[in-house]
N, C-alpha and C positions, 0 to 999 in steps of 0.2 A: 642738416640738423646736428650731426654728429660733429661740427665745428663750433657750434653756439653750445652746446654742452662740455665742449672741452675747453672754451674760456671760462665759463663759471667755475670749473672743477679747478680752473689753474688760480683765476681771483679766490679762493673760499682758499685755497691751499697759503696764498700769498696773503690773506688778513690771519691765518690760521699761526703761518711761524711769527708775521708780526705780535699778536695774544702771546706766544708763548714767550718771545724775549723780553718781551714787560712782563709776563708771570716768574720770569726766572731773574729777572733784575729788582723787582721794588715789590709791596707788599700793596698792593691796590685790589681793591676788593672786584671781585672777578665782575661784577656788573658795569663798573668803571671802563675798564680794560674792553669788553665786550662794546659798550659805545666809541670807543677808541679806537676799533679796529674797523668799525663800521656795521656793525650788528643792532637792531634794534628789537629784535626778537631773544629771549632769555633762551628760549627752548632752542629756536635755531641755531644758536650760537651753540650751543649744549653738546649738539647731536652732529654738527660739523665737525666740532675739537673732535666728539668721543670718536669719531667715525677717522681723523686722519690721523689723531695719536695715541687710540685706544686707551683711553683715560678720559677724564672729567678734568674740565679746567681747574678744578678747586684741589681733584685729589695731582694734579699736574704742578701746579703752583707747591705743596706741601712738599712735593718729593724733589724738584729742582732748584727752591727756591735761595737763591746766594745770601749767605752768611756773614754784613760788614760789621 
């Protein structure tokens, strides 16, 4: 059991920094972004980000987002 929970932790980690290089590269409205990464749940998607970057997608996007 403790192999099949450490792939989801590794897949959630690896859609997780994909969300954040489109939150930090282009201005896509986090719901976009979230089906982008493979999320079809608002809330899950919500509660994975807050859970591996200690922030919210939206306030994540506001504080890293590049400047062209």
């Amino acid at each position: 059991m403790k192999y099949v929970l450490g792939r989801v932790d590794t897949l959630q980690r690896v859609r997780i920094e994909a969300a954040k290089k489109l939150l930090e590269s282009s201005r896509p409205m986090v719901s976009e972004v979230m089906l982008h990464v493979g999320y079809s749940d608002a809330t899950a998607f919500r509660k994975v980000f807050n859970r591996i970057t200690g922030m919210t997608p939206s306030a994540y996007q506001k504080r890293y987002e590049r400047i062209y």
